[in-house]
C-alpha positions as CSV (number, residue, x, y, z in Angstrom):
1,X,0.0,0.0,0.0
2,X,1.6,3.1,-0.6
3,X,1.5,6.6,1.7
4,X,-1.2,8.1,-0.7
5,X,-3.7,5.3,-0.7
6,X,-3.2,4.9,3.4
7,X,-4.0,8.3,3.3
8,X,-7.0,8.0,1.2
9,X,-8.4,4.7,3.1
10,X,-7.4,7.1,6.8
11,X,-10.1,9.9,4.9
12,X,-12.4,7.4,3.8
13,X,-13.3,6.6,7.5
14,X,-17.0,7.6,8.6
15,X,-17.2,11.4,10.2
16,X,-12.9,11.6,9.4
17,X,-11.2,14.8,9.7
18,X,-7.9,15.3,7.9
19,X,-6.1,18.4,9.6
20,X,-2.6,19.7,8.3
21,X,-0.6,21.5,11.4
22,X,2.3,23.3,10.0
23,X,5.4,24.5,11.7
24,X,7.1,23.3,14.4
25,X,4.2,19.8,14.5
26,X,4.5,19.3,10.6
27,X,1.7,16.7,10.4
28,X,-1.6,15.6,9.0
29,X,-4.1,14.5,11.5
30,X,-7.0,12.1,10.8
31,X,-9.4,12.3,13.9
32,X,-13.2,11.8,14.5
33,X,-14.9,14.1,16.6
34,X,-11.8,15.8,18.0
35,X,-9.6,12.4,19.0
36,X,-6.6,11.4,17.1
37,X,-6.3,7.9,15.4
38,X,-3.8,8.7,13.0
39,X,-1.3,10.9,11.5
40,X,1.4,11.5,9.1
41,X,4.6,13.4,9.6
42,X,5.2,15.8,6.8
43,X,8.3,17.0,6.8
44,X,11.9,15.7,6.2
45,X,13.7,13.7,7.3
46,X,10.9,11.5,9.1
47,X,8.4,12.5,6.0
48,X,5.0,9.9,5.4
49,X,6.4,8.2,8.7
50,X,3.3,7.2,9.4
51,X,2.0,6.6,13.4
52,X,-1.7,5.5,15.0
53,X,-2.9,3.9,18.2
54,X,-2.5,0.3,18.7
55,X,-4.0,-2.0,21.7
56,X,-1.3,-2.6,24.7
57,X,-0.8,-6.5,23.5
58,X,-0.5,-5.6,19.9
59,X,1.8,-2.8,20.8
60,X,4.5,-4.9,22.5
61,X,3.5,-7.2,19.0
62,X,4.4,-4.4,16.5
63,X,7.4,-2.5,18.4
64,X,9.1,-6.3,17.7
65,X,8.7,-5.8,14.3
66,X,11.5,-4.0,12.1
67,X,10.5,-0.4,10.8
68,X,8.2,-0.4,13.9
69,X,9.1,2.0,16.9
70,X,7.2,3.5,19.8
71,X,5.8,7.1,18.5
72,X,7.7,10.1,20.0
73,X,6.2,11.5,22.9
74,X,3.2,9.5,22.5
75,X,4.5,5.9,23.0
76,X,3.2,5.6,26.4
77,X,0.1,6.2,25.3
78,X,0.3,2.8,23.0
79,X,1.0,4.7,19.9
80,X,3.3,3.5,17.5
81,X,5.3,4.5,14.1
82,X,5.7,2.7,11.0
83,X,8.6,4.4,9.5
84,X,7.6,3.2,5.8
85,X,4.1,1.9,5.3
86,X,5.0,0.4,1.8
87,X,6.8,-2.3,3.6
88,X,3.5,-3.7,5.6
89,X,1.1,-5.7,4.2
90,X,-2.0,-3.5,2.8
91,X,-5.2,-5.9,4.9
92,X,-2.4,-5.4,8.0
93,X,-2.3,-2.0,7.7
94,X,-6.5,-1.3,7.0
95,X,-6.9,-3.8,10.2
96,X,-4.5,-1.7,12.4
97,X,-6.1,1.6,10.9
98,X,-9.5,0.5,11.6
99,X,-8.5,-0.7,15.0
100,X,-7.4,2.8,15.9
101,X,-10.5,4.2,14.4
102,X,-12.7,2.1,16.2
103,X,-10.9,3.4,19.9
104,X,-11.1,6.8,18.9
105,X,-14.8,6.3,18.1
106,X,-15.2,4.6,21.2
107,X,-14.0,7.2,23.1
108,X,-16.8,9.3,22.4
109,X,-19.7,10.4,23.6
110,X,-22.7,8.4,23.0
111,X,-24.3,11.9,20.5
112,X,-21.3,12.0,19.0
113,X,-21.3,8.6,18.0
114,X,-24.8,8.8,16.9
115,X,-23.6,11.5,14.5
116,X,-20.9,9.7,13.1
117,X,-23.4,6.6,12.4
């Protein structure tokens, strides 16, 4: 899968935001209803590094992978970065995506879920 179709298939979730921060973050967000559940970095020399929230087992699973480290500052948080996404399987990638989706939705309030759906 390359960086532009992960990007389109991030987009393409239901009620997605994409949401470009410039200097100093240099990233593009993907969130529903305020909460993160991916992002992009955009600039060099970590560009299309690519980073979303993973469950506690699965991130001890994927940080044992190669080309898989904890995100910066949010790695604590179970977040993780894939440093080049056209390396990982496509239906691996779209399962971890929608996993991530599916705990950002779930982290919302019962109306805002109704909107989404």
């Amino acid at each position: 899968m390359t960086t532009d179709e992960l990007k389109d298939f991030c987009a393409a979730q239901p009620g997605t935001q994409a949401v470009l921060y410039g200097p100093p973050s240099n990233i593009l967000v993907y969130e529903v209803g305020g909460k993160k559940f991916a992002y992009f970095k955009t600039s060099t020399p970590e560009q299309w590094r690519f980073s979303l929230r993973a469950s506690a087992e699965r991130f001890i699973e994927l940080t044992d992978m190669p080309g898989v480290k904890p995100a910066r500052y949010m790695g604590r948080f179970h977040w993780v970065s894939i440093v080049d996404v056209t390396h990982f399987p496509s239906d691996y990638l779209t399962e971890l995506v929608q996993d991530s989706y599916a705990r950002a939705v779930a982290s919302l309030t019962r109306a805002q879920r109704a909107a989404i759906a």
